[in-house]
N, C-alpha and C positions, 0 to 999 in steps of 0.2 A: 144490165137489167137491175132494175133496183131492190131493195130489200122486201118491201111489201108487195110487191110484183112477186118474188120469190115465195113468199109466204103463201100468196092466194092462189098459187100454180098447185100447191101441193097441200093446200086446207081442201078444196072443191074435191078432187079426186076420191076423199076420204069418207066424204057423205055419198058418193058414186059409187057402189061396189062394181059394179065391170069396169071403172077404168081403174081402179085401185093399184090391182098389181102392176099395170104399166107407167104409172106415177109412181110407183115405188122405185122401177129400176131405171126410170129418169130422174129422179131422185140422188139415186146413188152415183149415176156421171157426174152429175155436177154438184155433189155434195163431195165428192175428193178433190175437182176444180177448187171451190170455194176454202177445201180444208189446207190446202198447198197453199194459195192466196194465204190465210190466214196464218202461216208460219211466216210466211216472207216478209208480211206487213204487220209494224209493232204498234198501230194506231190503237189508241183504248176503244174507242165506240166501232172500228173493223172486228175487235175480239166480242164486242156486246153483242153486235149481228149476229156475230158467226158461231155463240154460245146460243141465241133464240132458233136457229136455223137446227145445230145439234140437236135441241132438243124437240124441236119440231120432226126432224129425221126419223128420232128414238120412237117417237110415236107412233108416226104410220107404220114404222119396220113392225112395232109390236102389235100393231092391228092385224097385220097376214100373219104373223106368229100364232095368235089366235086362231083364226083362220084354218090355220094349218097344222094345227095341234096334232098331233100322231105321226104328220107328215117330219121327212127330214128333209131341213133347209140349211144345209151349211154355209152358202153364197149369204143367206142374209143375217146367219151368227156373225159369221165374220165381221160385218158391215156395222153390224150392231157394236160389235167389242172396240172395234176404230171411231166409232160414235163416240161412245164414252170414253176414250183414250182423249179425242178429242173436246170432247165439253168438260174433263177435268185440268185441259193444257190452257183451253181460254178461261177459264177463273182462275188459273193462279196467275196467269198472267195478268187478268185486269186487277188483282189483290197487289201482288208487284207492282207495277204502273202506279196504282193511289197510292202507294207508300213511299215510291221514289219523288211523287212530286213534292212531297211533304216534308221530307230528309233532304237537308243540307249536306250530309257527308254525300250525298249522289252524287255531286258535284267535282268531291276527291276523285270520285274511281274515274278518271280522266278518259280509260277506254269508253266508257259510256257514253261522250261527250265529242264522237268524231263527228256530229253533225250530217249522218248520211242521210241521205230526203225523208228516210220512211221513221227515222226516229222525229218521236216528237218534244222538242224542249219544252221543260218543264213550267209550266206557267206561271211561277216565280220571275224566271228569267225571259218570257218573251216580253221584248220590246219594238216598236216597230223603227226605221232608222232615223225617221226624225226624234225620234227621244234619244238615240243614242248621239247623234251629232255628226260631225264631220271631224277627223282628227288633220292633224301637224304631221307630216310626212319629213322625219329626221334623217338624214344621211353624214354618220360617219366617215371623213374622208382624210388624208393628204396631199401635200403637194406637190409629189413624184408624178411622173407620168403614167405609170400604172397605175396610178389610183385615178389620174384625172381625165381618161379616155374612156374610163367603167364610168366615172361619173355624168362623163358629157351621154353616153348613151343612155345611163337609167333616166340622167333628168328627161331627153329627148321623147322617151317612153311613158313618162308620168305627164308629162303633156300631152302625149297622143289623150291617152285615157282618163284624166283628168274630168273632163268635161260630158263623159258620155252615160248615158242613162244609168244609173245601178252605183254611180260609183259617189262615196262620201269624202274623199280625196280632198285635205284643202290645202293650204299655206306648205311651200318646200322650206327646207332650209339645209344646205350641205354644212353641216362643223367642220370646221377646218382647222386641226389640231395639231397645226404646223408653228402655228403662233405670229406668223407674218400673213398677207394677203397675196395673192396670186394670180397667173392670167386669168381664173373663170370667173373674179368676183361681177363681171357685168354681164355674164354667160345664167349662171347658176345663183339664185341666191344664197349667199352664205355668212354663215359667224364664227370670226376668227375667234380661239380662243388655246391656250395655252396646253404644249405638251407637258407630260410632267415632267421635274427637274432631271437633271444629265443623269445617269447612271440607272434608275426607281427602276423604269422598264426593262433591264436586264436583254437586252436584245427582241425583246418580246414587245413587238407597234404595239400590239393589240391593246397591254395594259391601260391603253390612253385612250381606250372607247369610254370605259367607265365616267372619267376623269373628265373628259368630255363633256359626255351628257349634264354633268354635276356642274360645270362652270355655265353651260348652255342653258340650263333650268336655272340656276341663281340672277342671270343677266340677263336674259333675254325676254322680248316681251312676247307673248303665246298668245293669240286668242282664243285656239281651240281647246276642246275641252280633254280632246284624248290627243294620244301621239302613237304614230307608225315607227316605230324605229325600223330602220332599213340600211343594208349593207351597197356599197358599188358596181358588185355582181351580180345584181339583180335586178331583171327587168319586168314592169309590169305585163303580164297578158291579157287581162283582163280588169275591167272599171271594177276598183277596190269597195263593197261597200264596209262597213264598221263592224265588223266581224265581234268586236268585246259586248259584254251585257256586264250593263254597271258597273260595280266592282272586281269581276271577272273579266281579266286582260283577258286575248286570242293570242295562244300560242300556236307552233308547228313542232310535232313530236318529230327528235332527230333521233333516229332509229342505233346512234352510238354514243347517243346520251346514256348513260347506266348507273344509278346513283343507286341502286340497290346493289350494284355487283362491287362497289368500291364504298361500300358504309362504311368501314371501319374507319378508311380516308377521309370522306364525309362529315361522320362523326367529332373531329378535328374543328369543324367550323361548325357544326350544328349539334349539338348538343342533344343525348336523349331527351331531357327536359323538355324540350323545346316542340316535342312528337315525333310520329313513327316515319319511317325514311322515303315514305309514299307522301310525305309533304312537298317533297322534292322533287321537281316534277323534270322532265327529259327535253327540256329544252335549252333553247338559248334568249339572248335578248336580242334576236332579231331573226326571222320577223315575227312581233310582237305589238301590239293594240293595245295600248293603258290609257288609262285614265292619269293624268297628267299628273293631280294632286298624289296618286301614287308612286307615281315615279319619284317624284320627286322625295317624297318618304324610303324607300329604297335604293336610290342613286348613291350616298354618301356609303351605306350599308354595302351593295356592288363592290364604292372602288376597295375600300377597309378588306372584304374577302378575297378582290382578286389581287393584290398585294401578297397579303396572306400566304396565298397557295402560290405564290411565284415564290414565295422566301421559305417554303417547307420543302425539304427536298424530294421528299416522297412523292407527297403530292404535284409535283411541278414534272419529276421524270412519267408520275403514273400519267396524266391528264394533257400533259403535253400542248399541242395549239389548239381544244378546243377547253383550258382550264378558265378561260374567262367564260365563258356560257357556263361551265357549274358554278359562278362568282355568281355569276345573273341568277342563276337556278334557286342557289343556297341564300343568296341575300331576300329573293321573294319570299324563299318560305318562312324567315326569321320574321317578316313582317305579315305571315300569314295569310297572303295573296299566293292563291290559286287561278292555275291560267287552263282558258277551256282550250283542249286541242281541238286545230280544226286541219283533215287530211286535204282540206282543198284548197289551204293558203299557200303554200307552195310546192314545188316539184324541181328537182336535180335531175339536169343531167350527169351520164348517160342515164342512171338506172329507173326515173320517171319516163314512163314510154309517151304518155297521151298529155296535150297541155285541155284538152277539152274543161271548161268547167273548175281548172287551175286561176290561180291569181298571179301568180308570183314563179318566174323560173330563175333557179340559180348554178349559173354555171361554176362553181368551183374544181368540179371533178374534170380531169382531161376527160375527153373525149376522141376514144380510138377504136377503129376499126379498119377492116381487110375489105378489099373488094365487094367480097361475097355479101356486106351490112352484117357482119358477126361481131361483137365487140371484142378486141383485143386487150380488156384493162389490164394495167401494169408494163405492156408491150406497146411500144411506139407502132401507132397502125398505118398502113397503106396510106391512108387517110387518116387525118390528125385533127384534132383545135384543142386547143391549150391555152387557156389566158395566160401561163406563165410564161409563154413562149413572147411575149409582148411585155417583156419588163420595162426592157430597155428600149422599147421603140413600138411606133404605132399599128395596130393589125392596119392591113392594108384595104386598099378599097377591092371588092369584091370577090369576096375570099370564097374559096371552091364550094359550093357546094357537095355532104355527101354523099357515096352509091347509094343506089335503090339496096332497100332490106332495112337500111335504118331506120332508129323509133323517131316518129315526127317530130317526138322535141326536140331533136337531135338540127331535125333538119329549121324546124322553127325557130330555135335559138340565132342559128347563121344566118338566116333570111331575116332578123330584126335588127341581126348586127348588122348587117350590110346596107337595111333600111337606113339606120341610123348612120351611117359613116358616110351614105350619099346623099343626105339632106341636112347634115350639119356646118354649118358655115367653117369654112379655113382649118379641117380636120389636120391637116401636116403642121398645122401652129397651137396644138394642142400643147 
């Protein structure tokens, strides 16, 4: 029903004395319908409505109050007192609303920022995706065979959805940080470019994501205006559109990122000076939506931190294999890039159940369970998948699917591997 529809259901009644009171207590069904709506939904002009409606409410109520003078109506105090509970909750709400659009630090409080449909971005920041562009889709990689079977399947995947409605997906290119070329260069587009020197990385590949990207952005030619950074374990689920707004990369909050609980550590590379430890935001650099010119402003800053914290011994026992994401974390906030989280770029298995409406799944985690579809983690399940299990050798074609009870991603993940591994040319020559 629409708004003024509403309004003239419950003005007529009030010039009406015999239908008065029965407009009144249909009034009050669907004035707690409307008032429930108006909790759930954070739209500014849903609170505008639904403050004209409150006080349209308060009216008629106070009309049979009159009425009823001597009389005791406690069904319609009540109603009354919820009334104005409720027309003082939508004006501080639309007073909030006009103030976050206006404030820049809104932008800090990164919970604010998960993107769920009923929040509305602030008009500063909406653009529509042709302003934003299409980005460069970056994959870190090596020349092992566990790197280069993850890779033949993400590429496999960013071409299914490459091309389909919704998605801003443009130019691939694998880094290949081996320093020589390899069988996928006519598979996969890629650019070679240089590990760092023998010893720097301490056992730790990963230092050389940084290092990477840093040789990849001085050499290489981009056309596009932002870049996806992307890992091998990760397959697309859906057409990517460009998730960043302007200067504001698209991160994915990783829920053991914790740069508040390890400040003093933090502190080391980021200086109080510098702002408060909520500049640091909980992610990693991938997956991640930039704006190219800024990456490239951050990249050198990246590799310089995650060095750093591989040569501090505190910090390298504390932060362990995910110290390069707080390199990525700590080198953005130095250059005062702020990244919007958004909970729909990606999903992990096991513990992501639904890929509904997900962009991005990434299998790092085994995934185990018993029979019964109960997750066994830490405990080798009845049933298994494990990318680690495939270091040395290639998953096989048609790998078990799991029991009933498992969460679909679970089951979606193996049905795209399996996709992938039986439409890929000469998989055993991987």
């Amino acid at each position: 029903m629409r708004n003024n529809e509403v309004m003239l259901m419950y003005l007529e009644p009030v010039c009406c004395r015999g239908y008065k009171r029965l407009a009144a207590w249909a009034a009050c069904v669907y004035y707690l319908f409307w008032n429930l709506e108006s909790l759930h939904y954070a739209t500014r002009n849903f609170h505008i409505y639904s403050f004209y409606y409150n006080v349209l409410f308060l009216i008629l109520q106070s009309e049979l109050l009159a009425e009823d003078m001597g009389k005791k109506t406690p069904t319609i105090l009540i109603f009354l007192s919820l009334g104005s509970c409720f027309v003082t909750y939508n004006i501080i709400v639309m007073i909030i609303q006009d103030r976050s659009i206006g404030s820049s630090e809104w932008l800090v409080k990164v919970d604010k920022l998960l993107q769920d449909p009923v929040v509305v971005m602030p008009k500063h920041l909406k653009k529509s995706r042709s302003e934003n562009g299409r980005f460069h889709v970056a994959l870190t990689a090596t020349d092992t065979l566990y790197s280069k079977w993850q890779s033949r399947i993400m590429y496999y995947w960013y071409n299914k959805k490459k091309g389909l409605p919704g998605s801003d997906m443009g130019s691939f290119t694998r880094i290949l940080h081996s320093g020589k070329a390899d069988n996928l260069m006519d598979e996969i587009p890629t650019f070679v470019v240089d590990p760092l020197p023998n010893g720097m990385e301490q056992g730790y590949v990963v230092l050389n994501r940084p290092w990477a990207f840093l040789q990849w952005l001085e050499m290489a030619t981009i056309d596009e205006e932002y870049v996806l950074m992307i890992e091998p374990d990760h397959i697309f689920l859906n057409p990517l559109p460009n998730l960043a707004y302007g200067d504001y990369p698209a991160g994915f909050h990783f829920n053991y990122m914790l740069p508040e609980k390890h400040e003093k550590i933090i502190r080391k590379f980021f200086p109080e000076e510098k702002g408060p430890i909520t500049k640091v935001d909980p992610i990693g650099n991938s997956p991640v939506i930039i704006k190219k010119n800024l990456l490239e402003e951050i990249a050198p800053t990246w590799v310089n931190i995650s060095l750093r914290i591989k040569n501090d011994r505190e910090a390298d026992k504390t932060f362990g294999w995910v110290q390069e994401m707080y390199a990525y974390a700590v080198a953005s906030a130095l250059h005062d890039v702020q990244h919007i989280l958004r909970k729909d770029f990606m999903i992990e298995t096991p513990f992501g159940k639904e890929t509904r409406n997900i962009f991005i799944l990434h299998y790092t985690y085994p995934c185990d369970f018993n029979m019964k579809g109960e997750l066994t983690y830490g405990i080798h399940g009845e049933w298994s998948f494990n990318k680690r299990s495939y270091i040395d050798e290639l998953p096989p074609r048609n790998l078990p699917l799991p029991p009933p009870g498992v969460p679909e991603s679970v089951v979606t993940l193996l049905k795209m591997i399996n996709e992938a591994i039986a439409n890929l040319p000469n998989w055993e020559a991987t």
